[in-house]
ZADO-1210 file (C-alpha; in nm, 4 decimals, padded with zeros to 6 digits):
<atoms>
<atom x="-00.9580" y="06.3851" z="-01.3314" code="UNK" pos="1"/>
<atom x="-01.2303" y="06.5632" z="-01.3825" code="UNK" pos="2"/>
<atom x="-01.5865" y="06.6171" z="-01.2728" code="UNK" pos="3"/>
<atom x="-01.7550" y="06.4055" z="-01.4908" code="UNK" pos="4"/>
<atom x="-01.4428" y="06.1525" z="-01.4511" code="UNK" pos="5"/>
<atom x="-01.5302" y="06.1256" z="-01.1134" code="UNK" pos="6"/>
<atom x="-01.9154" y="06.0633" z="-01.1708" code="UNK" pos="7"/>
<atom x="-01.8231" y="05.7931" z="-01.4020" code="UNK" pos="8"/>
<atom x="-01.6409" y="05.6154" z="-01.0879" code="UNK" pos="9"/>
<atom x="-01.8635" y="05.7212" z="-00.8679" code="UNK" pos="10"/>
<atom x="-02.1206" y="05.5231" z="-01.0861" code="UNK" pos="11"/>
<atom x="-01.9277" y="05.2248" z="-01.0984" code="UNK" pos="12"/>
<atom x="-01.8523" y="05.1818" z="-00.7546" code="UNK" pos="13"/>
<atom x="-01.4590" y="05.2522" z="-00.8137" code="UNK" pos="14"/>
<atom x="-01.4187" y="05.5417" z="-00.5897" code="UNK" pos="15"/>
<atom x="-01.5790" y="05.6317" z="-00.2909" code="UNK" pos="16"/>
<atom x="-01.6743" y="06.0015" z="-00.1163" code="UNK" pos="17"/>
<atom x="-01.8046" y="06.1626" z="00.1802" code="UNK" pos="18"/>
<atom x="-02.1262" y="06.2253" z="00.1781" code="UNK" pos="19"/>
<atom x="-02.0402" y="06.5743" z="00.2536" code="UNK" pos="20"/>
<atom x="-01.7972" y="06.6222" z="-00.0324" code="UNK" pos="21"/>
<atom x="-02.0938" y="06.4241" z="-00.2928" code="UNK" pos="22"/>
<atom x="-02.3060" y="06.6781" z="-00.1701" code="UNK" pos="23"/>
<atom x="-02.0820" y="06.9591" z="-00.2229" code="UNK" pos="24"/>
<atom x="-02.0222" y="06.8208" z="-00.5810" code="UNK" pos="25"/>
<atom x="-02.3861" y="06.7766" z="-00.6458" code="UNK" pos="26"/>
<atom x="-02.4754" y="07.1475" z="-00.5087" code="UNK" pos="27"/>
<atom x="-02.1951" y="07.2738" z="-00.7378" code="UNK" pos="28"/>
<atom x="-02.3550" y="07.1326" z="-01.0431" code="UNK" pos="29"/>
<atom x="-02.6710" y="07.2628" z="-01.0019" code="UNK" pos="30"/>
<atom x="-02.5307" y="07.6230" z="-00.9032" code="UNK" pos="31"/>
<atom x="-02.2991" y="07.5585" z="-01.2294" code="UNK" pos="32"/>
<atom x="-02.6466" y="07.4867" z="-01.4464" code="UNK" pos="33"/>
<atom x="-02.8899" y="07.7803" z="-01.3106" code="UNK" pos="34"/>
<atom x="-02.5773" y="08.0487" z="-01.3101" code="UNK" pos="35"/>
<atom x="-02.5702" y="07.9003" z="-01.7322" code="UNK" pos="36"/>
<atom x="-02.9859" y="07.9534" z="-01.7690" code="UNK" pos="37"/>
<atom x="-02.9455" y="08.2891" z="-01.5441" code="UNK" pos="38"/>
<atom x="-02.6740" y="08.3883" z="-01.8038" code="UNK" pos="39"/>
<atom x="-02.8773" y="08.3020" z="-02.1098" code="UNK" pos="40"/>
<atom x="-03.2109" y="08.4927" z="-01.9706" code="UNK" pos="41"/>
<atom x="-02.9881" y="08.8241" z="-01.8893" code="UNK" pos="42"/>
<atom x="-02.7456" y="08.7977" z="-02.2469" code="UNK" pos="43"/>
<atom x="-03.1030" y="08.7108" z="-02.4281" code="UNK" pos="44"/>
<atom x="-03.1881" y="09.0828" z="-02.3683" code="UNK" pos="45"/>
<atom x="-03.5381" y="09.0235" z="-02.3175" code="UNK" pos="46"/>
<atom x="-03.7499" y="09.3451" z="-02.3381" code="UNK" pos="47"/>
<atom x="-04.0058" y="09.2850" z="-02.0408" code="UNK" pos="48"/>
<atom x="-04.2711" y="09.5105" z="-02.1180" code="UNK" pos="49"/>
<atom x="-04.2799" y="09.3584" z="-02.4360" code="UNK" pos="50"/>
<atom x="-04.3601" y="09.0042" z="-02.3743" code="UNK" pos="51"/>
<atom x="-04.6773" y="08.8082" z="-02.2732" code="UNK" pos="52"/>
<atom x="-04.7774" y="08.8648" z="-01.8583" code="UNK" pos="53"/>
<atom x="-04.6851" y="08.4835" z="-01.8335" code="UNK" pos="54"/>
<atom x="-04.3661" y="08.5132" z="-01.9985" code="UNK" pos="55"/>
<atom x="-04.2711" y="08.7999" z="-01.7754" code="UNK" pos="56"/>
<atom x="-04.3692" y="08.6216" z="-01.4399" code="UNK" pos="57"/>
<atom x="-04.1467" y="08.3065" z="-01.5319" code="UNK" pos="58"/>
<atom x="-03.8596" y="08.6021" z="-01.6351" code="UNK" pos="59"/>
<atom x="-03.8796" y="08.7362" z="-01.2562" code="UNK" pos="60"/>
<atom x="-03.8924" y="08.4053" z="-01.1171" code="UNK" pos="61"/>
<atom x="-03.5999" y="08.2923" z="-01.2750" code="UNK" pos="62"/>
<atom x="-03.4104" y="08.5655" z="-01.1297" code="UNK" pos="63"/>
<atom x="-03.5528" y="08.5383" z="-00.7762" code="UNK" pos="64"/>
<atom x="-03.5264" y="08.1941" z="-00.7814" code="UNK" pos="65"/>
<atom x="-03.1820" y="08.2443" z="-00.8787" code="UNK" pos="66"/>
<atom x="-03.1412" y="08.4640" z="-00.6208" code="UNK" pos="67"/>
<atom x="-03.2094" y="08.2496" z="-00.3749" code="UNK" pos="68"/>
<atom x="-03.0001" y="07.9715" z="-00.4574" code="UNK" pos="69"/>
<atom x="-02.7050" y="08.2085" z="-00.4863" code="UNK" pos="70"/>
<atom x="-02.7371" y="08.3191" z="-00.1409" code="UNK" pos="71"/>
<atom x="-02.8475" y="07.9672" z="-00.0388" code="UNK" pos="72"/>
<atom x="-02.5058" y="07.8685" z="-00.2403" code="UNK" pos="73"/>
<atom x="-02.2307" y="08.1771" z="-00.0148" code="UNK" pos="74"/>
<atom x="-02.4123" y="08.0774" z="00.3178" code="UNK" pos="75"/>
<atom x="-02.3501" y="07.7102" z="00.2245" code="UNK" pos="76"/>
<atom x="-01.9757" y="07.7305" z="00.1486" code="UNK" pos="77"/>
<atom x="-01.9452" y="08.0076" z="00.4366" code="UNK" pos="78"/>
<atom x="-02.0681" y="07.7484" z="00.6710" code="UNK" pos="79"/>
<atom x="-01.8296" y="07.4820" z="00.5459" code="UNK" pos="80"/>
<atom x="-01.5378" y="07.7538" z="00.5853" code="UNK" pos="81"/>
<atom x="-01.6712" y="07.7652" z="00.9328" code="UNK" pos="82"/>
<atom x="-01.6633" y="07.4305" z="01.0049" code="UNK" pos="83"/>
<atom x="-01.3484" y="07.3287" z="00.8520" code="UNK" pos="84"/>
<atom x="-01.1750" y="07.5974" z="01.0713" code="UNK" pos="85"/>
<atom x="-01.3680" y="07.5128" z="01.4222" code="UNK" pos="86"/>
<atom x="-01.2070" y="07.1783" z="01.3517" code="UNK" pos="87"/>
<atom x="-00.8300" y="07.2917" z="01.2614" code="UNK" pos="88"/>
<atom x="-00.8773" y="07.5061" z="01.6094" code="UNK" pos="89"/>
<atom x="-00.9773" y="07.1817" z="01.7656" code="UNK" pos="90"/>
<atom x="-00.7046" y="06.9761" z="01.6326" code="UNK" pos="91"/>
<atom x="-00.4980" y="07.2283" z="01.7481" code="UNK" pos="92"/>
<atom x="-00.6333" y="07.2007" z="02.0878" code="UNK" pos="93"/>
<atom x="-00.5833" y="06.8326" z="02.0840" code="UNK" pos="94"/>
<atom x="-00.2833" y="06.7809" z="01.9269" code="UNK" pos="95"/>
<atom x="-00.0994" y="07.1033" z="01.9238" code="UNK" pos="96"/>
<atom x="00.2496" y="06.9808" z="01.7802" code="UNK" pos="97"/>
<atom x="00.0727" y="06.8904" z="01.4415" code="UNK" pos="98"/>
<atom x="-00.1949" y="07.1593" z="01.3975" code="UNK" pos="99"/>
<atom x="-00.1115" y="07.4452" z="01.6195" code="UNK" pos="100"/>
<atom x="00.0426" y="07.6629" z="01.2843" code="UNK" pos="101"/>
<atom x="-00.2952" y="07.6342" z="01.1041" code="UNK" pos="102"/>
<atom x="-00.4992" y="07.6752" z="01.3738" code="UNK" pos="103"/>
<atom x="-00.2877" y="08.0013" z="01.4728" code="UNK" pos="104"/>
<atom x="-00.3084" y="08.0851" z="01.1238" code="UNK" pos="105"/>
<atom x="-00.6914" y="08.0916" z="01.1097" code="UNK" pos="106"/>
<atom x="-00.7003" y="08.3040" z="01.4163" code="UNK" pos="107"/>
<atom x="-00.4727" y="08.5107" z="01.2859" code="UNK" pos="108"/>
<atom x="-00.6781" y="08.5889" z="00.9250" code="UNK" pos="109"/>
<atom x="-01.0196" y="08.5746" z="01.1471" code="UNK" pos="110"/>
<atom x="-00.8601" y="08.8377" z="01.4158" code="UNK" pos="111"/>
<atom x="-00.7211" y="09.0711" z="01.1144" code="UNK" pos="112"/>
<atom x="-01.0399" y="09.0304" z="00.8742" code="UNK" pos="113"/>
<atom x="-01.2453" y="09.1799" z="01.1929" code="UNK" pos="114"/>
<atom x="-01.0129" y="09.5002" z="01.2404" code="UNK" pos="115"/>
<atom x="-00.9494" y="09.5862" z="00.9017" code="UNK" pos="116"/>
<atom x="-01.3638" y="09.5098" z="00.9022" code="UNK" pos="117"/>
<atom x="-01.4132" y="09.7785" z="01.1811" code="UNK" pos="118"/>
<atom x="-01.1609" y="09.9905" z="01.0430" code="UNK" pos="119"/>
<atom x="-01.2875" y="10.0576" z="00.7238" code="UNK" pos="120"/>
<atom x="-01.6713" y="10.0747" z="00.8368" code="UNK" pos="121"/>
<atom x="-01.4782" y="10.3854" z="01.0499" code="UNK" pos="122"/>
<atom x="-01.2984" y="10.5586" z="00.8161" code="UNK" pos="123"/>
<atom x="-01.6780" y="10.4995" z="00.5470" code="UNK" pos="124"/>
<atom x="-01.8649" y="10.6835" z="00.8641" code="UNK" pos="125"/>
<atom x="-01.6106" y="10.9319" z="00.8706" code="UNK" pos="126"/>
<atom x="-01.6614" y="10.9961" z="00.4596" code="UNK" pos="127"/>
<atom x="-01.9956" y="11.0223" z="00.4809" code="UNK" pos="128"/>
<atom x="-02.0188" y="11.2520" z="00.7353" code="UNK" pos="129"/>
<atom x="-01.7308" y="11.4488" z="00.5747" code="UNK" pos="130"/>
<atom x="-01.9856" y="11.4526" z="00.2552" code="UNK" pos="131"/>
<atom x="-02.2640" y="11.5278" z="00.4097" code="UNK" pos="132"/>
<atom x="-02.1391" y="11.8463" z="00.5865" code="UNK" pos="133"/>
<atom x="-01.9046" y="11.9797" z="00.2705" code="UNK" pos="134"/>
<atom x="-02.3036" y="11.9455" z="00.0778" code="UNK" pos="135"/>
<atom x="-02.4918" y="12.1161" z="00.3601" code="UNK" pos="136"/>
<atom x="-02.1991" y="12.4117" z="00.3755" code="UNK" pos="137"/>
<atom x="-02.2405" y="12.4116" z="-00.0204" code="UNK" pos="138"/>
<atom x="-02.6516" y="12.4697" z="-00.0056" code="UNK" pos="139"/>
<atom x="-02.6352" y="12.7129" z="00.2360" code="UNK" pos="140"/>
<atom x="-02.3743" y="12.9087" z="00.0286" code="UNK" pos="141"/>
<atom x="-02.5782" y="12.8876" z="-00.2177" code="UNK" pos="142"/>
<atom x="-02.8971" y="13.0513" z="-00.0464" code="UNK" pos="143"/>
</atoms>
């Protein structure tokens, strides 16, 4: 089924969802329709300086407005990431027989994401530095 299959049952009282999940859907279509105007405004190729000061204001507010939703729509499905794993570590707690792989397994990613995190914030310190001194031992060559 698809999405629109499932609005069509959802309309006639056939099928049933979270409230969560409707939300979820509902958020997804309207990310889904301002990603399609976004896309037409930036493929349009619209020369700025060139158009009307009106014109130009409802150009910029598309794209912060757009902007917005787009982080609005990460920190959204971050959250619900979140959330769906506090509650496999729960269920783990509670009933450990059932859900103690998965909830070892999101440990597991979470623990790994954070080292390889801290590991390669290191080694981009390191580069930089390494860049900045090979540029400052190249200028004063140069003087």
């Amino acid at each position: 089924p698809n999405f629109f299959t499932l609005l069509q049952q959802r309309a006639s009282g056939d099928l049933y969802l979270l409230p969560l999940v409707e939300g979820v859907l509902y958020e997804w279509l309207a990310v889904c329709i301002a990603t399609l105007v976004r896309l037409l405004l930036y493929y349009a190729d619209v020369d700025e300086k060139a158009c009307p000061p009106m014109a130009r204001y409802l150009i910029r507010g598309v794209r912060y407005a757009y902007s917005a939703l787009f982080t609005l729509h990460i920190w959204l499905y971050c959250s619900l990431a979140m959330m769906v794993c506090c509650w496999v570590v729960l269920a783990a707690a509670l009933d450990p027989t059932r859900f103690l792989a998965f909830g070892t397994a999101i440990l597991t990613t979470v623990s790994a994401v954070a080292w390889w995190t801290s590991a390669m914030m290191r080694a981009a310190r390191r580069f930089r530095a390494w860049v900045r001194n090979a540029l400052d031992r190249m200028l004063v060559n140069t003087n």
